[in-house]
Residue, then its C-alpha position, 0 to 999 in steps of 0.5 A: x536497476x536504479x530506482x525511480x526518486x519518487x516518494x511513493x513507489x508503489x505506484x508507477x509512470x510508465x516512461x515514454x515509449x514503454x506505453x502509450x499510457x503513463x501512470x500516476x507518478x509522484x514528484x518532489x514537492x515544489x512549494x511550501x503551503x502557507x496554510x496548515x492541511x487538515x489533519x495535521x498539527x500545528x507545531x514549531x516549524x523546527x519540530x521533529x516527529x518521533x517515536x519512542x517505544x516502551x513496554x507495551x501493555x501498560x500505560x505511559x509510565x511517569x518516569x517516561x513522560x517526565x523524561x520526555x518533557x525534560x528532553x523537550x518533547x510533547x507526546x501528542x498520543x500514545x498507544x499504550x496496547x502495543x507500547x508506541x508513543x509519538x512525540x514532538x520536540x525540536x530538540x535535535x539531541x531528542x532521540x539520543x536523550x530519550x533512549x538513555x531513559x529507563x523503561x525506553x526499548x527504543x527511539x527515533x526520528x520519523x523524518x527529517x523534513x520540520x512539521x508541518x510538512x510541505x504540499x504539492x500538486x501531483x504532476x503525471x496524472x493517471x490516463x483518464x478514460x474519455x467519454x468516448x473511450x467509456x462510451x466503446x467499452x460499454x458497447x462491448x460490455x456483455x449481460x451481467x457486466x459493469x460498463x467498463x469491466x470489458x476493459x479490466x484484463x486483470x479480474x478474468x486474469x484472477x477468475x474474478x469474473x467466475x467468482x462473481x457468478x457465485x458470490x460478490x462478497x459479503x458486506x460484513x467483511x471490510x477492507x481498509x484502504x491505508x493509502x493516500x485517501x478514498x474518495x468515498x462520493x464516487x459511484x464505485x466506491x459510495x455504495x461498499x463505504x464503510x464510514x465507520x472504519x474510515x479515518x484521518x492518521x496523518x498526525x499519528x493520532x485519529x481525527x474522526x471529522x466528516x469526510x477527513x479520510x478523503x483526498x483533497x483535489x491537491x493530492x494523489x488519486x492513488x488510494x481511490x483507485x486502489x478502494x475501487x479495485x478492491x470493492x467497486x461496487x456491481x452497480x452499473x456504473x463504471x468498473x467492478x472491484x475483485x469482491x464487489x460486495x465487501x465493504x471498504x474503509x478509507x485510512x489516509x496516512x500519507x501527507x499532503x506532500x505524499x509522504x507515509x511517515x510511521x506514526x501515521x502507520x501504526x495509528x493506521x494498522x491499530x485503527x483497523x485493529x479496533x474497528x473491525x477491519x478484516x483486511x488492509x491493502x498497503x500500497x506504499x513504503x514507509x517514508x523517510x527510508x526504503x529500507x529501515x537498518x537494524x543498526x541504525x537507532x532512529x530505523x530500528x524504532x520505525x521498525x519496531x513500531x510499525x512490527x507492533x502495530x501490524x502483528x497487534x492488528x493481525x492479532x486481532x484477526x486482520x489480514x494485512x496484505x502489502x506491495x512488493x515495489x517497483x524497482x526490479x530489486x532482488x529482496x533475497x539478494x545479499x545487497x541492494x543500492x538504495x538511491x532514495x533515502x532518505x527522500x525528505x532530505x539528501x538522499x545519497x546511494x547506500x549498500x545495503x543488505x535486504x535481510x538486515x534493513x527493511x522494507x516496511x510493511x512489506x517485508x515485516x512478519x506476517x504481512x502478505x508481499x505481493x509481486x506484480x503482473x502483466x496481462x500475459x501473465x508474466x511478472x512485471x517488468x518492474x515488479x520487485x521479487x525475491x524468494x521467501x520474500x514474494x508470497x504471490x502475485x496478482x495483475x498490477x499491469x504492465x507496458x504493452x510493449x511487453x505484455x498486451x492484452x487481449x481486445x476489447x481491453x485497450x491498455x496494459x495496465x489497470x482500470x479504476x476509479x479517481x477522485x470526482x467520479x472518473x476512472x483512469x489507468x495506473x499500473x504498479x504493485x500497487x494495483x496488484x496488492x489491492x487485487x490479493x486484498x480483494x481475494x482475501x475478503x472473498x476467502x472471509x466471506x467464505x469463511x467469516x469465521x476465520x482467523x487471519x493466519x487461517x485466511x493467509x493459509x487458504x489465500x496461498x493454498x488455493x492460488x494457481x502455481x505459478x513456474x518461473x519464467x525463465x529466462x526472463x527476457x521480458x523486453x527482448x533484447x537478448x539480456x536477462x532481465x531478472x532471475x527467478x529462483x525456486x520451484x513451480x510451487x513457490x518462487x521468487x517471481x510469483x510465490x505460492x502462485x497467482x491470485x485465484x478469486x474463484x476458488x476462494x468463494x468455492x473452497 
């Protein structure tokens, strides 16, 4: 299956004729902006990012510093605990230089585009709840149940709603939302945020400003829905996240043209480190490439550096759970074509082998890889899978056409949050990565004493087994439309089984 050129695939547009809803898509950049966005820096519009990795423990050694100014760098932060320096230089021989450096592991280039990057305007916005559809909902809403929550399929799907009888989460636990921004004025989102843990690391390097987490009315939705997924708040107001008592943080990463390029990321992974974040939800692929190569320099260092970060964050005791994507590729398939990357420059197809080039974070060790699915229970019709890649699965939506739920619920896919107060439809692994998220800080309220390995451990465990559907014909037209391999205990399509929030608050 061909992927969709989006620059964000963790989140999908549902095409005409598959639903009666569309999701958020995210297109192209059409225009430059002639003003810098916050928390970018300002450079030399030939300029490149670049991370250079080096043993980590110490600080930047002088040779190291000497040898990048020589080669026309200017190292705008470094991470000295895990040993990742991000650089700026317009020098297009830098990371050819660099890696010639004593002391030097590796090196590359984060992008292609020239800093700063572009902005855009998302076009295909998520379908926005009417007043009247808001209006209906809440009419069917029982005692004890946020207004829209008889429109969210997805939490009875996980047992969400029997979780919620027993606990709705601690507030000592927090999820941090490393996205495309949070919205923390929303009703469902300001009364769970946790402003401390909140930051913009677009640059690679923190900014702490008032409010810089949050997306501009330019930019994507994505990760608003996405923190109310997790932790909407039981308020009366709106929908109900997974563990409405936790608390969530907002780490925003992406550019203002969409992009989450790797300094951002490992700035995300090792703020969360250190600011006492028990669980990140990663709903995105790195930019620029879909899958990173280990024979390729640049790649290898991406690799490298983002493995850092989040083990250091793991490390630390943070569970850090991630998107499986929305191609319908086979992981643990000998080859993928890869259509997309890199996607701020020419992309061109390239074969590739998924146990050599990576998808990140998603395959990277330790990270928990969710799948999609539909509100029958099946996986999603575009869900990425793979056996040994998948470690469960959780709702992220689908099309009616193949997968409808059952009234009052209207729309396949899933209900939450968006900037300005609102609430909308969107559907991807991106909404079924917040919902493993969810369960996760269920299973650390729980047991607040847990170390991450131990809160994986009872995440998998407890989850309901779920059998390969097979054959998965999910449009029925007599083709196969994906292969499931595995056991009803652990699988290609749902892993160790389906999300179950009530056992995690229970066992």
């Amino acid at each position: 299956m061909t992927a969709p050129r989006m620059r964000s695939r963790r989140a999908i547009a549902i095409p005409l004729g598959m639903a009666t809803a569309t999701a958020l898509a995210f297109l192209p950049n059409v225009s430059a902006s002639a003003a810098q966005a916050p928390g970018q820096v300002a450079t030399d519009a030939t300029s490149l990012s670049y991370i250079v990795n080096v043993r980590p423990g110490h600080g930047t050694s002088s040779s190291v510093k000497k040898a990048v100014t020589a080669a026309g760098g200017t190292i705008v932060t470094s991470y000295d605990r895990i040993g990742v320096i991000v650089v700026h230089s317009s020098n297009t021989d830098f990371a050819k230089t660099i890696r010639g450096v004593r002391g030097v592991q590796s090196a590359g280039a984060t992008r292609n585009a020239p800093l700063p990057a572009q902005s855009t305007t998302d076009v295909g916005t998520p379908q926005v709840l009417s007043a009247q559809q808001e209006q209906a909902a809440s009419a069917e809403a029982a005692a004890g149940q946020d207004p829209l929550e008889p429109l969210q399929w997805d939490l009875p799907a996980i047992k969400a709603d029997k979780a919620h009888e027993k606990t709705l989460g601690s507030d000592k636990v927090t999820v941090a939302v490393i996205d495309t921004g949070v919205d923390d004025t929303h009703p469902d989102i300001a009364p769970n945020f946790d402003r401390d843990a909140s930051v913009n690391c677009v640059t690679g390097k923190p900014d702490t400003t008032d409010g810089a987490w949050r997306p501009s009315a330019a930019e994507s939705p994505h990760g608003t829905h996405v923190a109310g997924e997790i932790a909407g708040a039981k308020n009366g107001v709106g929908i109900t996240g997974v563990a409405p008592g936790v608390k969530v943080a907002g780490i925003k990463v992406s550019t203002t043209a969409g992009y989450f390029y790797t300094e951002a990321v490992v700035c995300g992974f090792v703020w969360a480190a250190e600011h006492g974040v028990d669980v990140t939800n990663n709903s995105y692929y790195t930019d620029p490439w879909y899958f990173n190569c280990k024979d390729d320099p640049d790649q290898r260092a991406l690799v490298d550096a983002i493995t850092r970060a989040s083990q250091y964050a793991e490390k630390k005791g943070t569970v850090n759970v991630a998107a499986a994507g929305n191609e319908n590729y086979d992981l643990a398939a000998d080859s993928i074509t890869d259509p997309v990357s890199p996607n701020d420059a020419t992309p061109s197809d390239r074969v590739i082998d998924p146990s050599e080039c990576y998808d990140i974070p998603t395959q990277l060790p330790g990270v928990v890889t969710v799948a999609a699915t539909g509100a029958k229970g099946l996986k999603s019709s575009f869900s990425n899978h793979g056996l040994g890649i998948i470690d469960i699965a959780a709702p992220g939506g689908d099309s009616t056409r193949y997968q409808t739920p059952a009234p009052p619920a209207t729309s396949g896919l899933i209900l939450g949050p968006l900037p300005g107060g609102g609430w909308g439809y969107m559907a991807g692994t991106s909404m079924a990565s917040p919902h493993v998220a969810g369960v996760a800080a269920l299973i650390k309220s729980t047991h607040p004493h847990a170390p991450a390995a131990l809160v994986k451990a009872l995440l998998y465990a407890e989850a309901d087994a779920t059998p390969c559907t097979d054959p998965y014909d999910i449009d029925g037209d007599g083709k196969i439309d994906a292969v499931c391999e595995g056991t009803k205990n652990r699988n290609g399509f749902y892993g160790w089984g389906t999300a179950d929030a009530l056992d995690a608050v229970t066992k």
